[in-house]
Structure formats: C-alpha cells, structure tokens
PDB file of N, H, CA, C and O in Angstrom:
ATOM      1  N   UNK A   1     166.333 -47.530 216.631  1.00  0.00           N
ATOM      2  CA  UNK A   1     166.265 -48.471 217.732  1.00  0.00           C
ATOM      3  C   UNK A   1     166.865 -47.799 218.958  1.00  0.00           C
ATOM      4  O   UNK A   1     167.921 -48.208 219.441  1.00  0.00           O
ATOM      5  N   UNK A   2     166.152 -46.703 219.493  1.00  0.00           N
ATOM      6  H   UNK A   2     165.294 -46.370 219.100  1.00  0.00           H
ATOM      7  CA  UNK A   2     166.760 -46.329 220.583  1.00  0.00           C
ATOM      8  C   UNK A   2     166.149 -46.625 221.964  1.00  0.00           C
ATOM      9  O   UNK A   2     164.942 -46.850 221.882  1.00  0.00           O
ATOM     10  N   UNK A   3     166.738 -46.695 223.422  1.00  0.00           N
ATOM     11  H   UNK A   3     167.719 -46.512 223.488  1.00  0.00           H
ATOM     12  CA  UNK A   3     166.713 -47.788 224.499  1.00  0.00           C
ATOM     13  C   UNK A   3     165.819 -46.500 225.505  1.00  0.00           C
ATOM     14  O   UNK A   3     166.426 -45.482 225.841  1.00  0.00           O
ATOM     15  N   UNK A   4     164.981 -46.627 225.731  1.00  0.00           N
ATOM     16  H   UNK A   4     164.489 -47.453 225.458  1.00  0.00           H
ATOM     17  CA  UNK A   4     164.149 -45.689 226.442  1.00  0.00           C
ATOM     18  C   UNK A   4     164.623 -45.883 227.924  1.00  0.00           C
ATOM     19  O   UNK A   4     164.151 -45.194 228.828  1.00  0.00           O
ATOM     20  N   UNK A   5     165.452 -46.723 228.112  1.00  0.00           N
ATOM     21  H   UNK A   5     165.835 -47.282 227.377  1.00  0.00           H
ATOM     22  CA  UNK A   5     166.198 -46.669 229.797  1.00  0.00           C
ATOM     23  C   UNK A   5     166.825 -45.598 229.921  1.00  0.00           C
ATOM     24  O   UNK A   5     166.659 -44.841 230.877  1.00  0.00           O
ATOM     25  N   UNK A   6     167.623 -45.390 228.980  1.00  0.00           N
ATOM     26  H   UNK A   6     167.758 -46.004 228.203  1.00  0.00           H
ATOM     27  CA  UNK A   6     168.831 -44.379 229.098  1.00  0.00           C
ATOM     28  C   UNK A   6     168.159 -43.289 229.855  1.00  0.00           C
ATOM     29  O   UNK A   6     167.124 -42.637 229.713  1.00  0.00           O
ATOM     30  N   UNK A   7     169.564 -43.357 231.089  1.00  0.00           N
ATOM     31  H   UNK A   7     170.405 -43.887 231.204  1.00  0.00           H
ATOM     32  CA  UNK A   7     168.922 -41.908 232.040  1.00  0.00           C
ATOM     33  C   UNK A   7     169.693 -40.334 231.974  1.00  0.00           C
ATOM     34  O   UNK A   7     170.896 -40.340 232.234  1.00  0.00           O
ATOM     35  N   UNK A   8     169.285 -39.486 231.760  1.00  0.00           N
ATOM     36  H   UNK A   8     168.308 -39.481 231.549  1.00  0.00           H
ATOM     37  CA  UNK A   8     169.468 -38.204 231.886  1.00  0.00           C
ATOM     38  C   UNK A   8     171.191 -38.063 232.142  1.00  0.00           C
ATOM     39  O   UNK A   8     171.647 -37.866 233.268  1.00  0.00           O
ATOM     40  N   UNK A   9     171.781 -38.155 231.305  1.00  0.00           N
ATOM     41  H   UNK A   9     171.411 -38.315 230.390  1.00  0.00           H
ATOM     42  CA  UNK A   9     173.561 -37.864 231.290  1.00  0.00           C
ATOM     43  C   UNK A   9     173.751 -36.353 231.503  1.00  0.00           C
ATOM     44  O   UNK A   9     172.968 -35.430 231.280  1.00  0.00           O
ATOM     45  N   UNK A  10     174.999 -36.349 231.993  1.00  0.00           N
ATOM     46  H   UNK A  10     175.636 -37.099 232.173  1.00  0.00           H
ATOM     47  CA  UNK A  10     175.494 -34.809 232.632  1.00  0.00           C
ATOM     48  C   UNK A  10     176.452 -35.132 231.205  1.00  0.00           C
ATOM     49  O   UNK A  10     177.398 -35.907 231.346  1.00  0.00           O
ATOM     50  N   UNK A  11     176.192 -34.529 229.847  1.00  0.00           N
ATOM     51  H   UNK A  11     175.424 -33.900 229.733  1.00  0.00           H
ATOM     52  CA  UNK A  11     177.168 -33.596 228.641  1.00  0.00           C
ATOM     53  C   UNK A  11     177.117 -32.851 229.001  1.00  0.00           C
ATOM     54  O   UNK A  11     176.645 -32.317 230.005  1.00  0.00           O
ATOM     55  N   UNK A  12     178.064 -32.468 227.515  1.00  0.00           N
ATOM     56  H   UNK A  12     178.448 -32.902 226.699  1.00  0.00           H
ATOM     57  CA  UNK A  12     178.083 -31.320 226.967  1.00  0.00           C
ATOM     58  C   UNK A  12     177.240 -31.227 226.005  1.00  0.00           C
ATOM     59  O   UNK A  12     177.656 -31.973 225.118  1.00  0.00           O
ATOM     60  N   UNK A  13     175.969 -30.563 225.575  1.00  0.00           N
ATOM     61  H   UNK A  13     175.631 -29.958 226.295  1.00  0.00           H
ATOM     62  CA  UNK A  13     175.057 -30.530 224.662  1.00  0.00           C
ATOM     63  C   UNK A  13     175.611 -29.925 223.520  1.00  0.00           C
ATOM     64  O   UNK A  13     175.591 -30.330 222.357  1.00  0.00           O
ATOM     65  N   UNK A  14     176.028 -29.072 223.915  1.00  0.00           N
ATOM     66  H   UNK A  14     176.044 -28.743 224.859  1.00  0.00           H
ATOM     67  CA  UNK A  14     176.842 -28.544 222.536  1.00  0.00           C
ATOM     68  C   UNK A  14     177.848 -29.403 221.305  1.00  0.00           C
ATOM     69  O   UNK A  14     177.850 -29.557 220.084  1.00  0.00           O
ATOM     70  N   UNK A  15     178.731 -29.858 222.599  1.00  0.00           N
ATOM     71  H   UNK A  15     178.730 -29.733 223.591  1.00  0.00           H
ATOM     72  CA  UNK A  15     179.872 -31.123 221.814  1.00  0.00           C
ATOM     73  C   UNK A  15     178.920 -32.484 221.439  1.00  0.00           C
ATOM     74  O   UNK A  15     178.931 -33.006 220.324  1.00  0.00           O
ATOM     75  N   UNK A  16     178.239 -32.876 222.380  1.00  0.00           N
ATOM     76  H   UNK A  16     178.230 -32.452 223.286  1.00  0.00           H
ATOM     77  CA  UNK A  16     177.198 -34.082 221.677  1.00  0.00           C
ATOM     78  C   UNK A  16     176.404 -33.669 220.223  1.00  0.00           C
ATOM     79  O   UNK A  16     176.301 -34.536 219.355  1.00  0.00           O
ATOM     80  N   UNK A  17     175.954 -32.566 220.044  1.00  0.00           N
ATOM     81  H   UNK A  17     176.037 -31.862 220.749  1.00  0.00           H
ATOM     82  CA  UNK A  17     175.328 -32.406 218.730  1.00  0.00           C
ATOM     83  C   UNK A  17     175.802 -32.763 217.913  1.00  0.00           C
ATOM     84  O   UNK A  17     175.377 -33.525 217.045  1.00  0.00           O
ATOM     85  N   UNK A  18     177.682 -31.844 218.128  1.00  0.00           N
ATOM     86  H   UNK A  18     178.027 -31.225 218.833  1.00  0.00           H
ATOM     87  CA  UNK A  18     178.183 -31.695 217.147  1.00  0.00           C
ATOM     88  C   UNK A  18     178.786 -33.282 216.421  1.00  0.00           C
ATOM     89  O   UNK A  18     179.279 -33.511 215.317  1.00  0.00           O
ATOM     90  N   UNK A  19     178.528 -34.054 217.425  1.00  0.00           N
ATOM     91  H   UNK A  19     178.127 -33.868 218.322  1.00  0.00           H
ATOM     92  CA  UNK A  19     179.154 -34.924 217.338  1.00  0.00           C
ATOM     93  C   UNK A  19     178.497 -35.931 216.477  1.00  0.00           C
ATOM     94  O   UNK A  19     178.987 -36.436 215.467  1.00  0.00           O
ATOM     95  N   UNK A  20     176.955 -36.245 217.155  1.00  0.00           N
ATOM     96  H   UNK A  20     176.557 -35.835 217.975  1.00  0.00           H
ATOM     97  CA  UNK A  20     175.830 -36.411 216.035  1.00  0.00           C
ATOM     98  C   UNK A  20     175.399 -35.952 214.811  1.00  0.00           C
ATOM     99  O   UNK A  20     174.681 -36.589 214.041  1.00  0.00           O
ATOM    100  N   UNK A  21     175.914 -34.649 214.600  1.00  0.00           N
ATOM    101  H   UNK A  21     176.497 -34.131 215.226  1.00  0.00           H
ATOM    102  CA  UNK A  21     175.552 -33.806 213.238  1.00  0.00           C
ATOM    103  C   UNK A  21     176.960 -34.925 212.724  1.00  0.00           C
ATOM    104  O   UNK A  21     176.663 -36.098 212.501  1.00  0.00           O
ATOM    105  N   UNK A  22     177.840 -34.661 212.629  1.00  0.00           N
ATOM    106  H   UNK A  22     178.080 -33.708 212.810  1.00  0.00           H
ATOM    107  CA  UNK A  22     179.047 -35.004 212.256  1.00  0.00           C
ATOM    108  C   UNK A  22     179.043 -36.779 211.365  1.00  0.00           C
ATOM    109  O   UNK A  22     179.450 -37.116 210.253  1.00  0.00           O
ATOM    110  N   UNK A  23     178.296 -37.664 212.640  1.00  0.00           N
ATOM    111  H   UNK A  23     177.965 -37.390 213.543  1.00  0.00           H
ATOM    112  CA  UNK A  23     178.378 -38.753 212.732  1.00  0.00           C
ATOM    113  C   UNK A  23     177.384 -39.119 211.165  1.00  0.00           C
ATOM    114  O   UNK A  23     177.688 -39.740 210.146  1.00  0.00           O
ATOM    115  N   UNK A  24     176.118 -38.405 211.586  1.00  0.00           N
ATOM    116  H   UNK A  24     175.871 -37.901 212.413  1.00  0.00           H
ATOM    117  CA  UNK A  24     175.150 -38.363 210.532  1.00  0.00           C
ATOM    118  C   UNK A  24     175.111 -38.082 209.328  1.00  0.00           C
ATOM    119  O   UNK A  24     174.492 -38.736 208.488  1.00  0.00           O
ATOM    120  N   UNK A  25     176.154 -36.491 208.989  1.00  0.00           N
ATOM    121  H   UNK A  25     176.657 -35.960 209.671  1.00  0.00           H
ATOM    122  CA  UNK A  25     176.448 -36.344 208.009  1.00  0.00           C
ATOM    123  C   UNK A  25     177.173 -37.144 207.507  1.00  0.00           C
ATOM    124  O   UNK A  25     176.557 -37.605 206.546  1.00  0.00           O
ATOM    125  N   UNK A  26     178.678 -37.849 207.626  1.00  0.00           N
ATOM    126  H   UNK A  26     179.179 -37.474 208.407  1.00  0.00           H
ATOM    127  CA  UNK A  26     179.213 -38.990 207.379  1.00  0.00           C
ATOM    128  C   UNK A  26     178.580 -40.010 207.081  1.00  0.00           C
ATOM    129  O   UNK A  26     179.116 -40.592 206.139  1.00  0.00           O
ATOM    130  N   UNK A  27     177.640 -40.521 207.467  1.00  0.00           N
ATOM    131  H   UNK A  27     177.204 -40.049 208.233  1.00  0.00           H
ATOM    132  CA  UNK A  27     176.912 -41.699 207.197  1.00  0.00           C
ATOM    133  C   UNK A  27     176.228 -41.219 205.916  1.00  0.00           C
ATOM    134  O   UNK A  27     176.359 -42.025 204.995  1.00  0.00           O
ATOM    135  N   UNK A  28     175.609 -40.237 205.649  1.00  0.00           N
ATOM    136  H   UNK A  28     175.503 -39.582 206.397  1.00  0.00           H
ATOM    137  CA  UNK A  28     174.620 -39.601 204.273  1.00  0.00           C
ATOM    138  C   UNK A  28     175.668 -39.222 203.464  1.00  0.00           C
ATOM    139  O   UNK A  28     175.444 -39.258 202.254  1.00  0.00           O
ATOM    140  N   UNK A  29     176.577 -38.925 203.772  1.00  0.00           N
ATOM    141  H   UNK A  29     176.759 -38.895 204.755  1.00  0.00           H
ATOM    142  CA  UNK A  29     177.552 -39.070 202.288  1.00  0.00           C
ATOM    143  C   UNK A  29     178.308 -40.482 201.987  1.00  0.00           C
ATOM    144  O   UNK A  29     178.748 -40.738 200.866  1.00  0.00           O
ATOM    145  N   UNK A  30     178.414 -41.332 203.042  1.00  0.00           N
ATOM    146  H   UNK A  30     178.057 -41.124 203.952  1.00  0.00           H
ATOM    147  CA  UNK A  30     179.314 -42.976 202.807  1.00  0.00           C
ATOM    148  C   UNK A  30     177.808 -43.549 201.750  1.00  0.00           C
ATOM    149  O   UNK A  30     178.102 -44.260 200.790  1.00  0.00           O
ATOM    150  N   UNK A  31     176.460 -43.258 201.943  1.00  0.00           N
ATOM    151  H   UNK A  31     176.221 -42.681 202.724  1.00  0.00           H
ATOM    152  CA  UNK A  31     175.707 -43.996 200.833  1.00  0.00           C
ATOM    153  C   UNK A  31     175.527 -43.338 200.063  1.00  0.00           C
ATOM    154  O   UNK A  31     175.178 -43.990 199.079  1.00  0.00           O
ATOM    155  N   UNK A  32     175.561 -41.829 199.771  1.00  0.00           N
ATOM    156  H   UNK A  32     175.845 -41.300 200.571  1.00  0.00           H
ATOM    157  CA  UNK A  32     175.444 -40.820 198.382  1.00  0.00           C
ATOM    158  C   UNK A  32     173.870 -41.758 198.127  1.00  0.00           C
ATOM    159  O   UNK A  32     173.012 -42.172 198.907  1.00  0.00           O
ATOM    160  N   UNK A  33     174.034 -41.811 196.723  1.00  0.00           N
ATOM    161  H   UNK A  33     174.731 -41.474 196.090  1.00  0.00           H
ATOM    162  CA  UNK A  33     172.660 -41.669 195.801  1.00  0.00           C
ATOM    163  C   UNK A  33     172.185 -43.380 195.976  1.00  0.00           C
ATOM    164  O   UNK A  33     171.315 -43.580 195.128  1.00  0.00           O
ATOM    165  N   UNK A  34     172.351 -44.158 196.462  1.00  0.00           N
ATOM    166  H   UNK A  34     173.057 -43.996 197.151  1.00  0.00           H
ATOM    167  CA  UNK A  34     172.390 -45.474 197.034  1.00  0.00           C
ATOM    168  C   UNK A  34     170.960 -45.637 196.605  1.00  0.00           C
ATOM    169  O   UNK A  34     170.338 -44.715 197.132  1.00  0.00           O
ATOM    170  N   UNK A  35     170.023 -46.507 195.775  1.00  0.00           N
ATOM    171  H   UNK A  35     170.528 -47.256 195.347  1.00  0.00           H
ATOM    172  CA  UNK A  35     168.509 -46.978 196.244  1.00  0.00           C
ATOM    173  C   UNK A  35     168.520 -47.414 196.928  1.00  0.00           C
ATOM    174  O   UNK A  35     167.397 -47.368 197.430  1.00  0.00           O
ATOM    175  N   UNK A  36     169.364 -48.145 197.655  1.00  0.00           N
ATOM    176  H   UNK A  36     170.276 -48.182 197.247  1.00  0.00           H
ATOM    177  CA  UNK A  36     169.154 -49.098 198.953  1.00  0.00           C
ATOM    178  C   UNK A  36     169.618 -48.352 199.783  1.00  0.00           C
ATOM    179  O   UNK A  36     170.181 -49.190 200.487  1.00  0.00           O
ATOM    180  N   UNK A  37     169.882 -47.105 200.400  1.00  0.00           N
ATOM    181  H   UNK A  37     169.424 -46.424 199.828  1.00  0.00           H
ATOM    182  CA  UNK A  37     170.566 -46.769 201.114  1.00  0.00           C
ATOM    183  C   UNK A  37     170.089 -46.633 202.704  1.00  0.00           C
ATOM    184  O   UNK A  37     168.965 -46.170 202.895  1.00  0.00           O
ATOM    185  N   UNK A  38     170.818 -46.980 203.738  1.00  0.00           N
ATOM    186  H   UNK A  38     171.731 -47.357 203.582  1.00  0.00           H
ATOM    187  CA  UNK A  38     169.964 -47.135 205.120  1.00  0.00           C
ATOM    188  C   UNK A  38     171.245 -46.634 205.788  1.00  0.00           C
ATOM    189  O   UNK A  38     172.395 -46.818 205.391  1.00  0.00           O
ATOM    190  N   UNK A  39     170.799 -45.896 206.992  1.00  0.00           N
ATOM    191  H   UNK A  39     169.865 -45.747 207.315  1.00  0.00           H
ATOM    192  CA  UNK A  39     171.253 -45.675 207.889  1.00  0.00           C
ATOM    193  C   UNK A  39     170.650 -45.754 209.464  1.00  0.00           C
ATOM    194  O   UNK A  39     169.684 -45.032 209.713  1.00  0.00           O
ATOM    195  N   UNK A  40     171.065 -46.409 210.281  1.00  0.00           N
ATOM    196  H   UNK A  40     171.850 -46.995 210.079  1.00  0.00           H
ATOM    197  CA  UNK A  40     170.187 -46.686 211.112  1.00  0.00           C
ATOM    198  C   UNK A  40     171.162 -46.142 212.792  1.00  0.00           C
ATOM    199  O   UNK A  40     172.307 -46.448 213.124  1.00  0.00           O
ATOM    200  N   UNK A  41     170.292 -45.404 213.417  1.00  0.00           N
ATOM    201  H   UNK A  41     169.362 -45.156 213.146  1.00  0.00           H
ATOM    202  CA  UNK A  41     170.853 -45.300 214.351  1.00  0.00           C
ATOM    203  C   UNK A  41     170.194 -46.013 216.133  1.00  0.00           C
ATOM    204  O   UNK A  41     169.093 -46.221 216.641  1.00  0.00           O
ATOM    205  N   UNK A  42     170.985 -46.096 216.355  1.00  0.00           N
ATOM    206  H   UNK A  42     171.880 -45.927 215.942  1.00  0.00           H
ATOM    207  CA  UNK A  42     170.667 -47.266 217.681  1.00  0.00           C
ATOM    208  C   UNK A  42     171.249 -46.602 219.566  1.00  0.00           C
ATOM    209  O   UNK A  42     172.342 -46.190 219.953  1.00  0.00           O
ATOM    210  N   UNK A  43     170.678 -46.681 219.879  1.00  0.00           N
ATOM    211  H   UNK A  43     169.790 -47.016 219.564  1.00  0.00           H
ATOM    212  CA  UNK A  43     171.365 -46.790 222.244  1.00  0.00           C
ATOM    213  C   UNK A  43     171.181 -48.033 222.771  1.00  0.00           C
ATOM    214  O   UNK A  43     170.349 -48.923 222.591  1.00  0.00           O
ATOM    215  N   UNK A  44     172.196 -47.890 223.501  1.00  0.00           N
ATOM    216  H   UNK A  44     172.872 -47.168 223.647  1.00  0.00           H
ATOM    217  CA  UNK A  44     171.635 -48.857 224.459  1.00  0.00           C
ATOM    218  C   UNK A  44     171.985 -48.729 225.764  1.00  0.00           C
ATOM    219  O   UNK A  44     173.108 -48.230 225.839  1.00  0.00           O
ATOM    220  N   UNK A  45     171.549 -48.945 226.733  1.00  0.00           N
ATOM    221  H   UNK A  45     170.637 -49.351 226.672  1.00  0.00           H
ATOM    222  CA  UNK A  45     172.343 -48.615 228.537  1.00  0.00           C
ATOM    223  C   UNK A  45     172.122 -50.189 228.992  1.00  0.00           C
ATOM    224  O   UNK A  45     171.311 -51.115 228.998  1.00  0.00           O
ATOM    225  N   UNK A  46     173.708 -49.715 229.436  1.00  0.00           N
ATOM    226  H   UNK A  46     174.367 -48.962 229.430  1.00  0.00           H
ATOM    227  CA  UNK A  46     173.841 -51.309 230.698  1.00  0.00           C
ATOM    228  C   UNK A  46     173.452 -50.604 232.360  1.00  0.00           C
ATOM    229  O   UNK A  46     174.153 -49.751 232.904  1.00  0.00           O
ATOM    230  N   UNK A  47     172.686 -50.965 232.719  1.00  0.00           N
ATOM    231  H   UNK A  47     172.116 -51.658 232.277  1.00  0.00           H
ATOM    232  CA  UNK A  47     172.494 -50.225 234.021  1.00  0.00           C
ATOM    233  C   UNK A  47     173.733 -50.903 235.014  1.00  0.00           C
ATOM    234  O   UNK A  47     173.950 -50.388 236.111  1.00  0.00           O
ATOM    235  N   UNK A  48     174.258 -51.687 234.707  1.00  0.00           N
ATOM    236  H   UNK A  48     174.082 -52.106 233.816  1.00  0.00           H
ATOM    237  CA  UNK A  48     175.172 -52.484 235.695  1.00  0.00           C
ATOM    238  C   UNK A  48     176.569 -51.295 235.795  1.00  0.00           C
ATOM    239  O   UNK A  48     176.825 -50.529 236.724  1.00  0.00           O
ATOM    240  N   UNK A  49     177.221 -51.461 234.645  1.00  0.00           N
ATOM    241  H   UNK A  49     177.014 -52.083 233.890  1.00  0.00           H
ATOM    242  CA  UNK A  49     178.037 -50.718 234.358  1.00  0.00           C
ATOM    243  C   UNK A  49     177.383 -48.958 234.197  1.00  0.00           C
ATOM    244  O   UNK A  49     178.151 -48.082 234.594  1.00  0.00           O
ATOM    245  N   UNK A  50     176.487 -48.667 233.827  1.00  0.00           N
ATOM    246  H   UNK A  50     175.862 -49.379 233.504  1.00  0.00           H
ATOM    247  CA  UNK A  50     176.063 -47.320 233.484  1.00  0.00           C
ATOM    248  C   UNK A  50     176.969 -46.936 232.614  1.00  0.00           C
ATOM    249  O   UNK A  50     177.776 -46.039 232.855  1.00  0.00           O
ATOM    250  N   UNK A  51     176.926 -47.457 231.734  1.00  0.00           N
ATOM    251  H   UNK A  51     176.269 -48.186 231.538  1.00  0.00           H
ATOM    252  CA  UNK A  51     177.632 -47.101 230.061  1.00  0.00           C
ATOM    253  C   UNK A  51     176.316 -47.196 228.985  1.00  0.00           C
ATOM    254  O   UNK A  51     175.586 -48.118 228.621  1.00  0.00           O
ATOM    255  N   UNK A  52     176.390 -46.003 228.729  1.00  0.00           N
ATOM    256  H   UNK A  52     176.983 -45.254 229.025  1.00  0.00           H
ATOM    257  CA  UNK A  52     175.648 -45.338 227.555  1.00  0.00           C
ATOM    258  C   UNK A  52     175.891 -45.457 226.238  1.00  0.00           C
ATOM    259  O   UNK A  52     176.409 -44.448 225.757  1.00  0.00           O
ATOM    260  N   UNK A  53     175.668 -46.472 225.378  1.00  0.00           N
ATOM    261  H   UNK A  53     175.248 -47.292 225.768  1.00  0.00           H
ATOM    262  CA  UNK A  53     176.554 -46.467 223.799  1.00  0.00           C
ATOM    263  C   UNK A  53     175.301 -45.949 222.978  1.00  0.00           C
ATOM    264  O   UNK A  53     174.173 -46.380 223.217  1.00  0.00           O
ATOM    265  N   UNK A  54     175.605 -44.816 221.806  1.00  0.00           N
ATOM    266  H   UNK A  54     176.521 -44.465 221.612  1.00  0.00           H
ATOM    267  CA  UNK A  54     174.855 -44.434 220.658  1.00  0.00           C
ATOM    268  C   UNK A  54     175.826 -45.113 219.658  1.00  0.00           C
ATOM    269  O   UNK A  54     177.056 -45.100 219.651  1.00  0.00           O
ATOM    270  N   UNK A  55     174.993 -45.679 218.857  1.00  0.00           N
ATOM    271  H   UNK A  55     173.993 -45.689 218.863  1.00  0.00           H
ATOM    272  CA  UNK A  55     175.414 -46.332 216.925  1.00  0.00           C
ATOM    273  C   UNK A  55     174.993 -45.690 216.265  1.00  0.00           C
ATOM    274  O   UNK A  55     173.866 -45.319 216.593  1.00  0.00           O
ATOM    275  N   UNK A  56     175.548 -45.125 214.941  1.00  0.00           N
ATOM    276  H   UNK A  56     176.463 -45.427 214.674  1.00  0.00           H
ATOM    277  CA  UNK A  56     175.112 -44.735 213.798  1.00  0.00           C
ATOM    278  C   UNK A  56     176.531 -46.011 212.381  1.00  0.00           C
ATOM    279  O   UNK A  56     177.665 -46.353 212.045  1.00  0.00           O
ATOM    280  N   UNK A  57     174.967 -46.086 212.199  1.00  0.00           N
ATOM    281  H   UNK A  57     174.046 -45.808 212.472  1.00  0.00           H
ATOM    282  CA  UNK A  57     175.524 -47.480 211.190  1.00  0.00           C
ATOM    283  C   UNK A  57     174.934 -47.119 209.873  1.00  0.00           C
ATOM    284  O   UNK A  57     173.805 -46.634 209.797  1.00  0.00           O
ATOM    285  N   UNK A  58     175.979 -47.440 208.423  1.00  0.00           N
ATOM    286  H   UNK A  58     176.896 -47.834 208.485  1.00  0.00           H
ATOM    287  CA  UNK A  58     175.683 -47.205 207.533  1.00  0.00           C
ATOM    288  C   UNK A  58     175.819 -48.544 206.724  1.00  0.00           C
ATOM    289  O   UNK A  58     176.270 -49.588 207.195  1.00  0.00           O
ATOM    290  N   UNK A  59     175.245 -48.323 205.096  1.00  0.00           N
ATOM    291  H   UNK A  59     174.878 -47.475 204.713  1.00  0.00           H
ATOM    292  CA  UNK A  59     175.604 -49.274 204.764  1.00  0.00           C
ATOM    293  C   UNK A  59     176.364 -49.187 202.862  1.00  0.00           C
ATOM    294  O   UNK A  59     176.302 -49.978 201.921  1.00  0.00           O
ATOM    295  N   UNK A  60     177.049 -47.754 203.045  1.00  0.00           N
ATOM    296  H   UNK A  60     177.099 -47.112 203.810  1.00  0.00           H
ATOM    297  CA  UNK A  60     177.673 -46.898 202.247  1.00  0.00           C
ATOM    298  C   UNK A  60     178.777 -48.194 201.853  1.00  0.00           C
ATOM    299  O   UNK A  60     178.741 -49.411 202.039  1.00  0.00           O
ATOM    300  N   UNK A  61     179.731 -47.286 201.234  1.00  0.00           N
ATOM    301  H   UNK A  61     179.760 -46.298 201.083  1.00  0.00           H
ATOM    302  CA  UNK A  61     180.926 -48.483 200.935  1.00  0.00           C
ATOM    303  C   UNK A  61     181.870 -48.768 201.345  1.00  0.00           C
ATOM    304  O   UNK A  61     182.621 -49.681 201.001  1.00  0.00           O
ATOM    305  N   UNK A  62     182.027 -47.566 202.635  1.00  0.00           N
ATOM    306  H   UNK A  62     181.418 -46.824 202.914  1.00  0.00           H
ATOM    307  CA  UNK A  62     183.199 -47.560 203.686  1.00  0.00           C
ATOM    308  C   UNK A  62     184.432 -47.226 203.207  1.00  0.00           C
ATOM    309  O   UNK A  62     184.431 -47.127 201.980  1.00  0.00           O
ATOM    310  N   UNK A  63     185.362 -47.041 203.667  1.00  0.00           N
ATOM    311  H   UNK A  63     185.363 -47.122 204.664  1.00  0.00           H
ATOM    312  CA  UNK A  63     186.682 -46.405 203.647  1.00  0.00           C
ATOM    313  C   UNK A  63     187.460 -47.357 202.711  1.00  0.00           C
ATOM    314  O   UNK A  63     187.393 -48.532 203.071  1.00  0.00           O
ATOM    315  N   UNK A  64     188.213 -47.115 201.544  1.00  0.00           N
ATOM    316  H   UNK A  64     188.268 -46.160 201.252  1.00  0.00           H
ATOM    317  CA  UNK A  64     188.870 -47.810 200.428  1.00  0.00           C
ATOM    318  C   UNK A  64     190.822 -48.318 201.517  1.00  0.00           C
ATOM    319  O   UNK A  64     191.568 -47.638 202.222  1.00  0.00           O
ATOM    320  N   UNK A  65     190.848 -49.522 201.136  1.00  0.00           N
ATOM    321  H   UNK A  65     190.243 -50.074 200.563  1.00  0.00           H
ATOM    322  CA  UNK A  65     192.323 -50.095 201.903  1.00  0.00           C
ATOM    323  C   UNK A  65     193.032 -48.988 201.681  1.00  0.00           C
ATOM    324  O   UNK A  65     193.629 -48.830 202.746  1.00  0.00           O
ATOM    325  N   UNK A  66     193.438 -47.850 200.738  1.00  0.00           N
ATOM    326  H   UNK A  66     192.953 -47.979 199.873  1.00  0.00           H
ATOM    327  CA  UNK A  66     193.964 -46.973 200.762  1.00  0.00           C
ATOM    328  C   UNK A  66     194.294 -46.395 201.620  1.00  0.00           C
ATOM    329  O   UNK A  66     195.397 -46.281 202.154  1.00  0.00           O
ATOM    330  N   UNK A  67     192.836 -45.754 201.930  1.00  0.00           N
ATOM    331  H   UNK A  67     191.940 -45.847 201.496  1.00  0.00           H
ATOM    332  CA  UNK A  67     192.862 -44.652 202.748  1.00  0.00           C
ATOM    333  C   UNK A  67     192.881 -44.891 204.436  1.00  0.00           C
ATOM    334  O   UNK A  67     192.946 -44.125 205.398  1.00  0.00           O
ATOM    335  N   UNK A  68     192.805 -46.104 204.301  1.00  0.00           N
ATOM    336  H   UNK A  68     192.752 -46.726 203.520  1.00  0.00           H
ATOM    337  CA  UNK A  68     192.537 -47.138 206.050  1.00  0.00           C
ATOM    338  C   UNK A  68     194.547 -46.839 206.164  1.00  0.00           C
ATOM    339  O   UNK A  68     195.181 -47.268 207.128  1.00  0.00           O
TER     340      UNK A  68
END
C-alpha cells in the first residue's frame, strides 16, 4: 500500500536501504515458517505537514515480555 504522492526526498540512499533491508529482514524472521505469514509494507505523505511515514508491519509473534 504505497502513496504515489510522496515527493522526491533529499536521503541518504545508502542509510535508507539499509534501513529497509534491516526493517524487512526483521519482519521475515518475527514470522519464520508461519502458513499465514504476511508482511505488509505501507507510505503515506501529509502534504500539510510534509512528513513522509514508511510501515513495515508483521504479523510474527513479536518480542516476548522478557525481552521488552
């Protein structure tokens, strides 16, 4: 579900990848071998504010009270 408004940001391409590789890989190991397993990633832009948000949402089992 990504927002085809979003306009041309001044990154860092390098640090954004890494950041997406990162985000992604995390999400593909929180569902491991899952049949149901989804990960869905999402943008959206407020043109008012010009804030840019990317989601990567899983639906793995998340972090144990432990380790929180």
């Amino acid at each position: 579900a990504l927002d085809s408004e979003i306009p041309q940001l001044q990154i860092d391409r390098e640090q954004m990848l890494r950041v997406f590789i990162n985000l992604i890989d995390n999400a593909i190991a929180a569902v491991g071998e899952q049949a149901d397993a989804q990960i869905e990633i999402s943008s959206k832009f407020d043109p008012v504010s010009g804030i840019a948000l990317l989601s990567v949402a899983d639906n793995g089992m998340g972090i144990s009270e432990q380790d929180k």
